[in-house]
C-alpha positions in Angstrom: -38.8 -30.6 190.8 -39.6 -33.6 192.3 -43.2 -35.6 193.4 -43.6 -35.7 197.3 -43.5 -39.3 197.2 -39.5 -40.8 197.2 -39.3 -43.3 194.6 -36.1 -44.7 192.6 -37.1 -44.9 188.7 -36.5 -49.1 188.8 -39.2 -49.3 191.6 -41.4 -47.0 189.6 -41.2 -48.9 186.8 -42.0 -51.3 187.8 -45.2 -50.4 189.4 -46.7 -48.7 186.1 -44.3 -50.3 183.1 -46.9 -49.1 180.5 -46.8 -45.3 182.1 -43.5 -45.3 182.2 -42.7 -46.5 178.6 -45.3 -44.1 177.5 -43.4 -41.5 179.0 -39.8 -42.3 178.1 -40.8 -43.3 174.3 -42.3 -40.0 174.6 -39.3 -37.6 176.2 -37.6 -39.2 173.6 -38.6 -38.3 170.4 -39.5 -35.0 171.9 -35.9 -34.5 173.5 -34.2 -35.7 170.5 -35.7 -33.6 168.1 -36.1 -30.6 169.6 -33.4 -30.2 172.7 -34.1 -31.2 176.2 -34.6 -27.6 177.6 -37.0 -26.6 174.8 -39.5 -29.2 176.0 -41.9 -28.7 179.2 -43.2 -31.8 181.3 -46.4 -30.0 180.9 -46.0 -30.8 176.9 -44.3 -34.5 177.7 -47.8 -35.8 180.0 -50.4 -34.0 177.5 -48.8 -36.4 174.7 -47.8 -39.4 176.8 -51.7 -39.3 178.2 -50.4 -39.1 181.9 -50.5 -37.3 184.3 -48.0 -35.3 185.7 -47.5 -36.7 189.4 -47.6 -40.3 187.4 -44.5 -38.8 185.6 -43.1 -38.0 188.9 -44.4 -41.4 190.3 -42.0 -43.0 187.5 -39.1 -40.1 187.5 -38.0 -38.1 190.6 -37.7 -35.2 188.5 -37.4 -33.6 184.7 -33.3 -34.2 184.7 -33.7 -38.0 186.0 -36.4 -38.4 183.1 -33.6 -37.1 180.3 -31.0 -39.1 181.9 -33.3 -42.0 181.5 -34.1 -40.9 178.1 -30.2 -41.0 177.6 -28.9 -44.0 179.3 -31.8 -45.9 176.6 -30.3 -44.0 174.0 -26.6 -45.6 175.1 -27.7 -48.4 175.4 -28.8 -48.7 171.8 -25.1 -46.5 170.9 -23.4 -49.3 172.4 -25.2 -51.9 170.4 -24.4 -50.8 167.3 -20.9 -50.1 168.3 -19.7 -54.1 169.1 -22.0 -55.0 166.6 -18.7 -53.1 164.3 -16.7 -55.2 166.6 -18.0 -58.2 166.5 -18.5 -58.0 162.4 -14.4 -57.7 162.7 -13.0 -59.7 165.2 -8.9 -58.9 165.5 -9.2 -55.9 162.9 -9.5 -52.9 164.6 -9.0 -50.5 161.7 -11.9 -52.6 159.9 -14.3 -52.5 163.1 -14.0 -48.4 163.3 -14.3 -48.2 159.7 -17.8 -50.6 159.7 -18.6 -48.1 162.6 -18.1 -44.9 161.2 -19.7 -46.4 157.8 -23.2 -46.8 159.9 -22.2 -43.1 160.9 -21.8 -41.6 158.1 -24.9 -42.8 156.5 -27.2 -41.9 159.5 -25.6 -38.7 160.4 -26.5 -37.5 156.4 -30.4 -38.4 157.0 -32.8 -36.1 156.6 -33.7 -36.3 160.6 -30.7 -36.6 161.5 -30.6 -34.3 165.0 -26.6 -35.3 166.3 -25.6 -37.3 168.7 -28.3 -37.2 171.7 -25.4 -36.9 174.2 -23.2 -34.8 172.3 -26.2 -32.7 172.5 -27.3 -33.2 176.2 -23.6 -32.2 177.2 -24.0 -28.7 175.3 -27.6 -28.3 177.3 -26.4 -29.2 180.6 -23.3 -27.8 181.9 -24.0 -28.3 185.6 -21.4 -31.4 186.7 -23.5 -33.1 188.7 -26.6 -33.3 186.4 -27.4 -36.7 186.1 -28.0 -35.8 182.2 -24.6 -34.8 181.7 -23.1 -37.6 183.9 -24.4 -40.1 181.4 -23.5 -38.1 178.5 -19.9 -37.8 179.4 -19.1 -41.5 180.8 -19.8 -42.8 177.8 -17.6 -40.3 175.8 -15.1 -41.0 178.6 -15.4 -44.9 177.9 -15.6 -44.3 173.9 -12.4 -42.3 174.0 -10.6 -45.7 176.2 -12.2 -47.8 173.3 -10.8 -45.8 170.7 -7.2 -45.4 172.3 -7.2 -49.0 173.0 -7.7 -49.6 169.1 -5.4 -47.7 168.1 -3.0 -49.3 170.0 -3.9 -53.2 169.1 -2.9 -51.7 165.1 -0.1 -50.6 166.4 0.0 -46.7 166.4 3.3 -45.2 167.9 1.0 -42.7 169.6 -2.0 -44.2 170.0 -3.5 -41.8 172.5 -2.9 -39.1 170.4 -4.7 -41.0 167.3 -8.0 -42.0 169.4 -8.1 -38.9 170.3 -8.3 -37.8 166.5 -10.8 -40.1 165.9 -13.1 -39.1 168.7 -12.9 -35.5 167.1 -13.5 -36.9 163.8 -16.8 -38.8 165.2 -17.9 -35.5 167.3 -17.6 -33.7 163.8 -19.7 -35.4 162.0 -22.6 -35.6 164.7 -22.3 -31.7 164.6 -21.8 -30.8 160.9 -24.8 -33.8 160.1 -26.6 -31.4 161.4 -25.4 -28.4 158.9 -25.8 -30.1 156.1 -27.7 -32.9 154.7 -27.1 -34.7 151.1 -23.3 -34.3 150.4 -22.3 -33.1 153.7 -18.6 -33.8 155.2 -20.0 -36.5 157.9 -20.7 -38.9 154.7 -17.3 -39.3 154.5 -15.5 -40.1 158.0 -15.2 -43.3 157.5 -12.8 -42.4 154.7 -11.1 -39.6 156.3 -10.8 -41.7 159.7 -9.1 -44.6 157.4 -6.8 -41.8 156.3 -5.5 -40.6 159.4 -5.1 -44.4 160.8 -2.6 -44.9 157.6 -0.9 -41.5 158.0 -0.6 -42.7 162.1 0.3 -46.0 161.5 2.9 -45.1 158.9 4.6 -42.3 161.2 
């Protein structure tokens, strides 16, 4: 669904900022916690204290609204990701384990709900969704990240071992969300260290 005035989300948001980030803080914790499907726009304005053609003022439509939701959400996945990098400059194996630390930790909180585009990818299967576009570029540009590591520590088949740590980190946002206190995701820091030695010495 879409309003019947055409407007891009940057020129809408800038005409009504405070609507807007009313909105999108909104969608967010909404989306997050409870799956993007499960949650109306009807449900979204009522708590956001808008109305519903200022949502489609600000968003062309429901799906441009979660991919919104999600390209703030990447932003903030990015962050935390050089932020490992940049804590380790030149040591690879030391920036994914300072990563995976911080994702261990957070994935055995007690609100803990995944990965927010792991979990848009399950919702939206349609290609062309602009929710599911965002949600697999940056698994797309994560698995490049995590070959290219591999191969600056000098795995003999580095593809092959960023590829096992991008299952490793798409395990623990799913079983986080099994199990809480003594879950397997506290510990893929250590079991990605394990299968960098057992690659590196192969």
């Amino acid at each position: 669904m879409t309003s019947a005035k055409s407007t891009g989300p940057e020129q809408a948001m800038k005409a009504s900022p405070r609507a807007a980030d009313r909105i999108l803080k909104v969608a967010r914790d909404l989306f997050y916690r409870k799956g993007i499907r499960a949650i109306g726009v009807d449900e979204i304005v009522r708590r956001a204290g808008v109305t519903k053609p200022s949502l489609y003022r600000t968003f062309p439509s429901k799906d441009e609204l979660a991919a919104s939701y999600l390209r703030q959400y990447e932003e903030e996945f990015w962050a935390n990701f050089n932020a490992a990098v940049e804590a380790h400059p030149g040591h690879p194996r030391r920036q994914i384990a300072a990563f995976l630390t911080r994702v261990g930790i957070r994935a055995v909180a007690p609100d803990y709900r995944g990965c927010g585009m792991t979990n848009a990818a399950v919702e939206y299967v349609e290609p062309d969704n602009p929710a599911r576009l965002v949600s697999e570029n940056n698994k797309i540009e994560l698995r490049r990240r995590l070959r290219a590591m591999a191969s600056a520590m000098g795995a003999g088949d580095s593809d092959t071992l960023g590829d096992g740590l991008l299952l490793l980190i798409e395990g623990a946002y799913i079983s986080g969300q099994l199990f809480r206190a003594g879950g397997p995701a506290g510990s893929v820091a250590k079991n990605a260290d394990r299968l960098i030695a057992a690659s590196l010495a192969g």
